[in-house]
N, C-alpha and C positions, 0 to 999 in steps of 0.2 A: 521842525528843527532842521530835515534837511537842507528846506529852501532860504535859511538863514547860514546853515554852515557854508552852501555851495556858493550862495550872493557874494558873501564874504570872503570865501577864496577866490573868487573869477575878481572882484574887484581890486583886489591885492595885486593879484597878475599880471589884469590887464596894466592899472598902474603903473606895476614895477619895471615891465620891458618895454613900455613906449617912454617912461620917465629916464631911461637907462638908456635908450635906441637915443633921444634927443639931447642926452648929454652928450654922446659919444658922438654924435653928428655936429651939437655946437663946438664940444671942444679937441676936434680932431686937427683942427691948426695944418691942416694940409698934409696927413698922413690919411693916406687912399683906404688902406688897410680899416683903421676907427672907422673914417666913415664908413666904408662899405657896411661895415659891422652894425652900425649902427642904424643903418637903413635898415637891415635885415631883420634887426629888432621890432624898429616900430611896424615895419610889414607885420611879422609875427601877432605883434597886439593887435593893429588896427584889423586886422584878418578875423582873428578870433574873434572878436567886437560882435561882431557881426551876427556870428549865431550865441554869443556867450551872452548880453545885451539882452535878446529876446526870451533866452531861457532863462535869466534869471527873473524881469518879467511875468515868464510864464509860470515858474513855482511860486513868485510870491501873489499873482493873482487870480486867474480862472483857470491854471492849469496848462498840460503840456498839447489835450488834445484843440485846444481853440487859439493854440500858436502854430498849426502845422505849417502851415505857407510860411511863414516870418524864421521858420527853426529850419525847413528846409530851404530856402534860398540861402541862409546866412549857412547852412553845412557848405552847400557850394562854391558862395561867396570866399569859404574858407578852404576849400578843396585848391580853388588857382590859388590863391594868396600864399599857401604853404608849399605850392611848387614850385612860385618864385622865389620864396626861402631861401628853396634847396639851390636855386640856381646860383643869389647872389654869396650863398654860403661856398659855394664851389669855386668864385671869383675869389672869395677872401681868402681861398686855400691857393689861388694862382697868387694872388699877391704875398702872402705870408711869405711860402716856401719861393717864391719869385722865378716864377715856373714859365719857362716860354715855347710856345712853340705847340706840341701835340692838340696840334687841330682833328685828329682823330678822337678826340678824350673828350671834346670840346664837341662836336658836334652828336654824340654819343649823349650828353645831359640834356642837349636840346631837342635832338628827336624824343627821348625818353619825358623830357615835360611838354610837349605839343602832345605827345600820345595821349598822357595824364590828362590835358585840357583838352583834347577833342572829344576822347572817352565821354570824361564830364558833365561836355554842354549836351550829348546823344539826351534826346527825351526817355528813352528808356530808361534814364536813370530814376525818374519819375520822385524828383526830389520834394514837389509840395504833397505829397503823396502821407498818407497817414502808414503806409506799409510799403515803402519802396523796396523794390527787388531784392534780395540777397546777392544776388549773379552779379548785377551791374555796381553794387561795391565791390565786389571782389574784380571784377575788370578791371576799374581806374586805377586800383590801388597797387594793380601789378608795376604798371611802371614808375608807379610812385616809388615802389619796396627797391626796384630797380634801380633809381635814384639814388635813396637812401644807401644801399649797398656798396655804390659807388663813392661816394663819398665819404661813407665809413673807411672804405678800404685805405683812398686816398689821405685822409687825416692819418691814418695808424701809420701808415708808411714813412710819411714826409716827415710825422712829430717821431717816430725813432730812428730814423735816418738822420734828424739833424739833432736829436736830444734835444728836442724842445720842452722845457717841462714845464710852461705854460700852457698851452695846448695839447699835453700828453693824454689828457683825459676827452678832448673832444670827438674822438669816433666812437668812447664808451656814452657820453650824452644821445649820441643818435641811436646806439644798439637799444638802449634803454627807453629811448621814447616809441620804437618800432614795438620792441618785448612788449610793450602795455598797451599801444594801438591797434595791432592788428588782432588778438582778441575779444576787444570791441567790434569791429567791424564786422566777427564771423557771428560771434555769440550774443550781442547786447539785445538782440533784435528778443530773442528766448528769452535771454537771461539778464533781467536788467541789471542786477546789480553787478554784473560784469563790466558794464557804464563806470564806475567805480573808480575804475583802473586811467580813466581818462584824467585823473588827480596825479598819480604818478608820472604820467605822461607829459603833464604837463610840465611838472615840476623838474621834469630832463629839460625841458626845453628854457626855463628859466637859469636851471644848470649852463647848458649853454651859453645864453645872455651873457651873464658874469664872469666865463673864461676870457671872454672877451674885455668884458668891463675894469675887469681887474688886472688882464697884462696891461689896457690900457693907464690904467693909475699907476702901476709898475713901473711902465717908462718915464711916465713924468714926471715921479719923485727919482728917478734911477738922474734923470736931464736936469732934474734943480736942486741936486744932493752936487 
């Protein structure tokens, strides 16, 4: 039952944010802003793909422990992919709020996602590994959480400084996908059904998607009204 309920939510997901990323890309009509957004999406899915693909896979056939290589490249594969997320999400937040300048703020995301992917690629991470380290997730993830903070911080400010209430909800998407992440990464290893929580997590992250999707639709009935 599980490996039919999880097939069936990863498929949906995947679906729904690269079918959403490629609308927003074809019909961005030369608004920087959709596209970007819309790139960010399909990264998102095609990222997850990657390890979400094999593990589903793996519960509807021989299991989790004779997918170990294929479940841990595709974590890693998803490790970069979600740190250039963060990055092109940080663009969409210089485009929105049409932010120029603080090349301090700017080099601050990119040292913080080079850390994230050097950490990473370190073999000690030992990702086809049946028991990979505890310590060397908790390393990469620091400058990831880094990331994440920052950009939290930057969404809350910009969307009440300009009463955006489109995007008012966007730094709560990210608080909410970190809340349900980072207790996987400490405890799932113990506690699997703490894995669980990777359902909600995601389901921030689809949240996200459609703030986007939907100011997008917003404007274009708002431009042919």
């Amino acid at each position: 039952m599980q490996a039919i309920i999880e097939t069936l939510f990863d498929i949906v997901y995947l679906a729904t944010v690269i079918t959403i990323g490629i609308i927003m890309i074809k019909n961005s009509n030369g608004n920087k802003q959709h596209k970007l957004f819309g790139i960010m999406a399909v990264t998102l899915g095609l990222g997850d793909s990657f390890h979400l693909v094999p593990r589903a896979l793996a519960l509807n056939t021989t299991g989790l422990e004779s997918f170990t290589v294929a479940l841990g490249m595709g974590k890693f594969i998803t490790s970069i992919t979600m740190t250039i997320f963060y990055i092109i999400l940080y663009y969409v937040w210089r485009l929105r709020y049409k932010v120029q300048g603080k090349n301090n703020l700017t080099i601050s995301v990119y040292l913080l996602a080079i850390a994230r992917i050097v950490i990473s690629i370190m073999p000690q991470n030992a990702w086809t590994s049946a028991t990979p380290p505890l310590a060397w997730g908790i390393y990469r993830n620091i400058p990831f959480a880094a990331m994440g903070i920052l950009i939290i911080i930057l969404f809350y400010q910009s969307a009440k400084e300009a009463k955006d209430i489109a995007f008012k909800n966007m730094w709560l998407t990210i608080v909410l996908s970190f809340a349900f992440y980072i207790p996987v990464v400490l405890w799932a290893d113990g506690y699997p059904l703490v894995g669980m929580l990777m359902i909600p997590k995601t389901c921030a992250y689809v949240w996200t998607v459609f703030i986007g999707y939907n100011e997008m639709k917003a404007l274009k009935k708002y431009e042919a009204s």
